[in-house]
N, C-alpha and C positions, 0 to 999 in steps of 0.2 A: 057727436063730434069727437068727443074722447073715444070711443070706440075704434075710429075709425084711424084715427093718430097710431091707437095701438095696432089696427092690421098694416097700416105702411112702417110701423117699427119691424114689426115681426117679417115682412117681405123682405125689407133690408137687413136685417138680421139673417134670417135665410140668406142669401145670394151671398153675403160674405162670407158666411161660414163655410167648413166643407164643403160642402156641396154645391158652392158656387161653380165647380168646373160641369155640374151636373145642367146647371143651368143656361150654362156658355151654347152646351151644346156637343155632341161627340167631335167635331173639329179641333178642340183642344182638350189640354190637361193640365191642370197645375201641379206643380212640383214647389213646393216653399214660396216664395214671393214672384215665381215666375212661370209663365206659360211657354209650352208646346204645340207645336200645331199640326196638322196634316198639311205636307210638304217640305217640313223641318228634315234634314240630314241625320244619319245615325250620331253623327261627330256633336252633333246642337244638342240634341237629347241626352247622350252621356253627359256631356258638361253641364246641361242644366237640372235634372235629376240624378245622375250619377248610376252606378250600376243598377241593373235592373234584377229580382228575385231570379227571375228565370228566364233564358234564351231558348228557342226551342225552333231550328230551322224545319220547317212548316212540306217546302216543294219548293219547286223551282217553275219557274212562265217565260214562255216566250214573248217578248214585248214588241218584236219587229223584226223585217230583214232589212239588209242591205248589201245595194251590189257595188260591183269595186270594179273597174273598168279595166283589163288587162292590156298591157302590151308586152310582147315576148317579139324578139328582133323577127320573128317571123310572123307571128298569128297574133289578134285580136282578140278577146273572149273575157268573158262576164262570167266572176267569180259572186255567187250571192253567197252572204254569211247571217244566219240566224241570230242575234243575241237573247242571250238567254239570263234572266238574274235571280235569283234564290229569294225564298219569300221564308222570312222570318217573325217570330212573335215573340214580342217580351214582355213580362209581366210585372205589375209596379203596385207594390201593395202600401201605403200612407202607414195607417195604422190599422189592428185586429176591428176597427170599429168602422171602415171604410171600405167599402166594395173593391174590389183589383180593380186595376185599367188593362187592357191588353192591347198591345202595342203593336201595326203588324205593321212590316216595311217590304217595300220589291226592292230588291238591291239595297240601293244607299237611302230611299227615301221613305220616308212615313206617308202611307196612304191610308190607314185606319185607327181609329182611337176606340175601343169596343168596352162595357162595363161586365167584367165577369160574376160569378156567384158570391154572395156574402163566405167567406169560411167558418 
């Protein structure tokens, strides 16, 4: 019985400490008392972790077309336009005792929360 008190102390002890964002799951990241998510804006992320070590634009994707219906006083005609959004990655180091997070966004949104090398 006592043993067993002690592995639900020690699981709870885990999950709060560091490595509670490990346990969350790669969809998020903690930053101080607050989470991150994948679909969070670059503008949420600044504000809630604040600069990140390193910015490092990655490429660029095309996410879609779209066509745009012309009219000109004479002719008819379909203009399609490609958008295109730049794919970036930032890196957010807690402390020398914490693994990086690497942070990649398309355009303005967070789509990946990745754990990089110990340094």
């Amino acid at each position: 019985m006592k043993m067993r008190r002690l592995l639900i102390a020690g699981i709870i002890a885990i999950f709060i400490s560091g490595s509670a964002d490990s346990a969350l799951g790669f969809d998020t990241m903690r930053c101080k008392s607050r989470l991150v998510s994948v679909g969070d804006t670059k503008y949420t992320v600044l504000l809630t972790c604040g600069e990140p070590l390193l910015k490092e634009v990655v490429g660029e994707k095309t996410i879609g077309r779209k066509e745009f219906k012309l009219r000109d006083e004479d002719e008819v005609g379909i203009e399609i336009r490609e958008l295109t959004v730049t794919i970036e990655k930032w890196v957010y180091q807690r402390s020398r005792y914490h693994f990086p997070r690497i942070l990649t966004f398309e355009g303005d949104t967070l789509v990946k929360i990745d754990i990089g090398d110990k340094p």
